[in-house]
N, C-alpha and C positions, 0 to 999 in steps of 0.2 A: 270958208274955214280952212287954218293951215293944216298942212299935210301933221303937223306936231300933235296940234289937239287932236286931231282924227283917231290918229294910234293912240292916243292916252287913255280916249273915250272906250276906245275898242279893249285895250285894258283891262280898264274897270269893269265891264261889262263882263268879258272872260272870269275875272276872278269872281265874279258875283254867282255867277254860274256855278263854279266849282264847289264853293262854299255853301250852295243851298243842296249839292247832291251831295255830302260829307257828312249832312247832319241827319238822323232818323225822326221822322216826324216825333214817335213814341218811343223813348228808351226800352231797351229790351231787359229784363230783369235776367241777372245771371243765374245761371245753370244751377248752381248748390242751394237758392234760395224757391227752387221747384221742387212740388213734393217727391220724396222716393219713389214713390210707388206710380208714380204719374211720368216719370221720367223714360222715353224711348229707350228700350232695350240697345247695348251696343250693333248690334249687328240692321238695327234699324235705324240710325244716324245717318244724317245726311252727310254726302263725301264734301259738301261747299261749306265753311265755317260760317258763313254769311248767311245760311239758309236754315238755321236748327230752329225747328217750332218752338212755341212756348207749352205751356202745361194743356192738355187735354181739355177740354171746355167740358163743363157740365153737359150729363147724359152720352158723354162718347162712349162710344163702346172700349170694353175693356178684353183682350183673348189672352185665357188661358188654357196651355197644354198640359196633358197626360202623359205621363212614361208608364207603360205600362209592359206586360211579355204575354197579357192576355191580346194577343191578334185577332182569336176564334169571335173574340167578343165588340167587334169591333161595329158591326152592323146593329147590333144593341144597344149601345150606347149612343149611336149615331142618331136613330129612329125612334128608338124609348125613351131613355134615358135623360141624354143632353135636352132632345124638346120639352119635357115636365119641368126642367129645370128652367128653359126660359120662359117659362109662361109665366113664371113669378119672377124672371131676373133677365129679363130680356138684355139688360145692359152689359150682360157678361157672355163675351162668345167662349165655348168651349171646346176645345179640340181635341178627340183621343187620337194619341200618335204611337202606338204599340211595336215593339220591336219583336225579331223571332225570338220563341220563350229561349232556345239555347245560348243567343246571345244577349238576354238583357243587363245580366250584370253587368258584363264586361263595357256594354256599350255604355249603360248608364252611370258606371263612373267614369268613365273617361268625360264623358258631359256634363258632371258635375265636378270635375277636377278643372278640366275645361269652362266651366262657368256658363254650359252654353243648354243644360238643363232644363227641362220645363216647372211649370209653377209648380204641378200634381206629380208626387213620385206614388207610383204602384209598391207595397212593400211585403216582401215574401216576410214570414214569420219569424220571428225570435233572431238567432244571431248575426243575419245579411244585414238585418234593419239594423238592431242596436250599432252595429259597428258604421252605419251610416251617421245614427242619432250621435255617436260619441265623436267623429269627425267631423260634425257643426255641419252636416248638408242638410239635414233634418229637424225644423224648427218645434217645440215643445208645444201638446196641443190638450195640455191636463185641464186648461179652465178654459177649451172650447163650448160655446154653448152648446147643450146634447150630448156631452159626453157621457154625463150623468146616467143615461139610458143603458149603458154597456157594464156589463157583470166583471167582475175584477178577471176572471177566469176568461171571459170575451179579452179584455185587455189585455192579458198577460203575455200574448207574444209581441208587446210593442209597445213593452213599457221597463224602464229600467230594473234591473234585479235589486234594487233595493224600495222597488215600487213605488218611490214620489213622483215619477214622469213618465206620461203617457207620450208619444211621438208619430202617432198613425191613430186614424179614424177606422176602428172593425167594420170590414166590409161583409165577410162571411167564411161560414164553416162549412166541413162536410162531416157529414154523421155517418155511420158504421154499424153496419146489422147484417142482416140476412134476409136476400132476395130472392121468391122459391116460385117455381113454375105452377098456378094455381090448377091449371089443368090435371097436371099428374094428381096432388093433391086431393084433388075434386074424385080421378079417378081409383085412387086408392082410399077415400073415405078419409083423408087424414086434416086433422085443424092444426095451427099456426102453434106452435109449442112455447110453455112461457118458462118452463123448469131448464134443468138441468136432465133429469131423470128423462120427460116427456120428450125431448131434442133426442137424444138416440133410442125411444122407443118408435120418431118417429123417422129416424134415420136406417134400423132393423127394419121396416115397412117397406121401405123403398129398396135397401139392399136384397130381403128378401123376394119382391118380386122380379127383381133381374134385370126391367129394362133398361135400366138407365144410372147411372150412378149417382150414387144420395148427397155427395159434397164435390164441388165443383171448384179445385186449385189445386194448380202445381207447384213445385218448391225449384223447380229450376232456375225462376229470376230472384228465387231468397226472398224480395223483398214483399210478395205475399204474405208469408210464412208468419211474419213480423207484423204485416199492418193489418193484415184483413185477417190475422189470427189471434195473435200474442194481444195486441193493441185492442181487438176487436172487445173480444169476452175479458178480458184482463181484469178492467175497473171494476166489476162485477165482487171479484175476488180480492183486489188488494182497495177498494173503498174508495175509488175515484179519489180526488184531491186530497187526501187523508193521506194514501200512498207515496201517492208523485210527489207532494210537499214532504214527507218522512222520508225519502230517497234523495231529495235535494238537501233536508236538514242532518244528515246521515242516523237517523232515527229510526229506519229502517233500512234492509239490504235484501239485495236478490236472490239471497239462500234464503231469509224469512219461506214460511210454510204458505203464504197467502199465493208468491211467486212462484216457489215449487209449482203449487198446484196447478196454473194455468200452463204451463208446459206439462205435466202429467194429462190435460184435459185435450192439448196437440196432439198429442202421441199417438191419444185415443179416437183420432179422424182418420187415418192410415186407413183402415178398412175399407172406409167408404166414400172414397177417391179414386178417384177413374185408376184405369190400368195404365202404369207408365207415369202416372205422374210425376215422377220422378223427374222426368227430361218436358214437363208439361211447362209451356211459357204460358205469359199472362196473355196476350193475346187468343194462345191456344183455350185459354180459361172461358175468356168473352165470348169466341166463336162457338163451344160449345155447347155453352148455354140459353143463347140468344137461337140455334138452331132446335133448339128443347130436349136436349141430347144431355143432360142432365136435370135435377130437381132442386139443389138448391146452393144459390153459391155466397158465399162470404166476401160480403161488399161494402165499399162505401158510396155513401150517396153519389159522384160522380157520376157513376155509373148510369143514372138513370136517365140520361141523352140518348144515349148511342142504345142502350136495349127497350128504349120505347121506339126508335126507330128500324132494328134488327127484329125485334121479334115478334111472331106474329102470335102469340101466346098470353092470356092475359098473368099478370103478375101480382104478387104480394108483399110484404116484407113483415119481418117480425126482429125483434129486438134481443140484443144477447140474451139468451137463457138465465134466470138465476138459478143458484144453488142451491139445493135443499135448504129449505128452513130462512131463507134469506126474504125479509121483507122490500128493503129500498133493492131498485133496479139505479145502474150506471150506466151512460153511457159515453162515447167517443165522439164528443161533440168539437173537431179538431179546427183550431183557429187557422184559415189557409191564407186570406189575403186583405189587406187593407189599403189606406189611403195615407198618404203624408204630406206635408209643407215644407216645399222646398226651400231655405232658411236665405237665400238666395235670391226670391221671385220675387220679379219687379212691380207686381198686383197682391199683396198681402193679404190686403182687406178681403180685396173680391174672390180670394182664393180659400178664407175660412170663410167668408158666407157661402158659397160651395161643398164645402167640408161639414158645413154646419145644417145645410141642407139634409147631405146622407146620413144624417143621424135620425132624419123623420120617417114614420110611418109610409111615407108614398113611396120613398127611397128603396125602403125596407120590402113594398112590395112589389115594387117594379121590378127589383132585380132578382130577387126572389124567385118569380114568376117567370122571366128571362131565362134564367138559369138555374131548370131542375136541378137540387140537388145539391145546389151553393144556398145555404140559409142565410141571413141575416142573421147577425150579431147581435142587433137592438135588441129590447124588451119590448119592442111595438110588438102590438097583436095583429097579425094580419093572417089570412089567406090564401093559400095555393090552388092552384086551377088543377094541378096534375095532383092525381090521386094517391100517385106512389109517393112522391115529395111532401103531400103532406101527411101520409102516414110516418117515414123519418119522423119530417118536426114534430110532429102531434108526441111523441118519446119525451120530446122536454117538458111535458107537462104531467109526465107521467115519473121521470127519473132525474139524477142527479149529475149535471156535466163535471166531465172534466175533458183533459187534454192528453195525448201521447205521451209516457212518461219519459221519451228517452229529448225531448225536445228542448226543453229546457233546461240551461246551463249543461247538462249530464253528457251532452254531444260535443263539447270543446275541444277532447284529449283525446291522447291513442291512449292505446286503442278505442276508436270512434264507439261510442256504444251503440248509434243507431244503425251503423253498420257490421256491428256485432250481433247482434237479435236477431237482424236477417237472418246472416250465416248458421248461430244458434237453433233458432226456431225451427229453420228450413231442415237440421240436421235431426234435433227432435221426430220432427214428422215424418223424417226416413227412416228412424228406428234406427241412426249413427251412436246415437249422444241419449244418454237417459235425463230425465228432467232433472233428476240433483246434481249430475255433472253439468247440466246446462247452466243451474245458477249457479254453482261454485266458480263455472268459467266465465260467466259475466261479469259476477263481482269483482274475482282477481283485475281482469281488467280494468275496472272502475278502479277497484284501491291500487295500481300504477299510478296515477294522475290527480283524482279527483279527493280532495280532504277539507271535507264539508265545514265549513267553518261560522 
């Protein structure tokens, strides 16, 4: 063979070569014609152009994250929680990724400004959320299946002010009453009081025997004064949601008599308040009476973590007093935290059947039961293992909810109202401020800003 043909052959043969490693056995379908939600997040793309997977094969797992600022809560959801969940949805891993409560705002917008967000946003109440929901990070969750389950007033801190859009799944509340040393009680002959009248007959019992002081808070951080006071007995006297809706409608005002009154019923605790309270922090409040060095303190359900571990006493709780002559009981049944869809998350689907999950009964007792003292929003029936938590709930089947009236819309303006009530309240209970100067100087403030429309 000539040296000519030799190279021609050799040719032909090189270029044949090149040509079958040019071509892919099976075209790759392009990137836009893969579902969204099936598409590799960016930060998980492959750095080789040559190497991007295609769409997720049936039964792949799917992960979605949390943003949440509950940290404490992390080993709950880890071990209770998330497992109930894959026993029916194995296909979806779950991940809670919590940040410090002080920095979660800040950090979780920067990550949804950033695009780099998880699926599950955690959402603090009323106006952190709405101004997420109005900035398009927060996808509309009003014809989630289960939502149904949830009371307008469970909704209403995570749902537009004009109420057509719900934006977060109610995760739970914490209720507000009064938690009293059953011991003392037992020892001074005294039962759980349901009046107005009966609550300082049975607060003159206790102050008259001396040892211990009959109400347990101080006014030094204000913001007692306001929640575990004002907020507490409030609804009683201005009609729970009657109220708070006539306050928001401008149908009623803070010099109203109904308002008066519960600042006149502050006033009237002064007595029987440790000595010093005055300069008493909320800390100083918990230490006290988890040491049994008081008899009864003005609480919200939180609470009942840390003094079923603090004290060695067995405990009670009883629900605000009504006032003479008053048949329905109200209480402070206060929307704290929910769930959202990040409007952004690359798992939609798998992220409302998640969502649509906590709206069920097991949900509802799971975490419930996790965490004394956070109720369930649902209308599921379920359960509590701790006695004192479900003394709280057991209230909603007895009274009528509502929610803190300074929370909605009424906190926008200066001056801030719900940081006006602190200051107000706390000055009330020092005998500074009489309760008609208290409402006259709440409202003025309110009428700077606020014109109800």
């Amino acid at each position: 063979m000539s040296k000519k043909l030799i190279l021609l052959s050799a040719i032909l043969i090189l270029a044949f070569m090149l040509s079958a490693c040019a071509a892919p056995a099976t075209p790759a379908a392009p990137a836009a014609e893969q579902p969204a939600a099936e598409q590799p997040a960016a930060a998980e793309q492959p750095t080789e152009a040559a190497a991007e997977p295609a769409a997720p094969a049936a039964g792949e797992k799917v992960t979605l994250t949390i943003e949440s600022w509950r940290n404490d809560d992390l080993k709950i959801w880890e071990d209770t929680i998330i497992p109930a969940f894959n026993k029916e949805h194995p296909e979806i891993e779950v991940i809670f990724s919590p940040s410090a409560p002080a920095e979660y705002n800040g950090a979780l917008n920067a990550k949804l400004e950033g695009g780099a967000a998880g699926d599950l946003i955690t959402c603090r109440p009323f106006d952190a959320s709405l101004a997420l929901y109005d900035a398009g990070y927060l996808a509309p969750l009003t014809d989630l299946p289960g939502m149904e389950g949830f009371s307008t007033v469970a909704k209403s801190a995570w749902t537009t002010d004009d109420g057509s859009t719900t934006f977060c799944v109610p995760m739970a509340s914490v209720i507000h009453g009064f938690i009293y040393n059953k011991a003392i009680f037992d020892e001074l002959g005294l039962s759980e009081p349901t009046t107005v009248d009966e609550f300082y007959a049975v607060l003159d019992a206790i102050k008259a025997d001396g040892k211990v002081p009959a109400l347990d808070m101080g006014t030094s951080d204000q913001w007692e004064a306001a929640t575990m006071g004002f907020q507490n007995i409030g609804p009683n006297y201005w009609n729970g949601e009657t109220g708070r809706e006539g306050l928001i409608k401008g149908t009623e005002k803070f010099t109203d008599p109904q308002y008066v009154a519960v600042w006149d019923q502050l006033a009237k605790w002064a007595p029987y308040l440790p000595d010093g309270f005055q300069a008493q922090t909320y800390p100083d409040s918990q230490n006290l009476f988890t040491l049994g060095q008081a008899a009864i303190y003005p609480a919200g359900s939180w609470e009942i973590s840390l003094f079923n571990e603090q004290a060695d006493f067995p405990m009670g709780a009883f629900k605000p007093p009504l006032p003479e002559g008053q048949d329905t009981c109200y209480i402070s049944d206060h929307t704290d935290i929910a769930l959202g869809l990040n409007a952004k998350s690359a798992h939609p689907e798998a992220a409302k059947t998640f969502l649509s999950w906590m709206t069920s009964a097991e949900f509802a007792e799971l975490y419930s039961n996790a965490l004394p003292g956070f109720f369930s929003l649902s209308d599921n029936d379920i359960t509590l293992a701790d006695p004192l938590a479900q003394e709280f709930m057991s209230w909603r089947g007895e009274c009528e909810s509502t929610i803190r009236n300074s929370y909605q819309i009424l906190s926008r303006g200066e001056p801030n109202l719900e940081n006006e009530l602190w200051r107000i309240s706390a000055q009330v209970i020092n005998g500074d401020v009489t309760p008609e100067d208290a409402a006259a100087e709440i409202q003025a403030g309110l009428d700077k800003w606020y014109t109800p429309q």
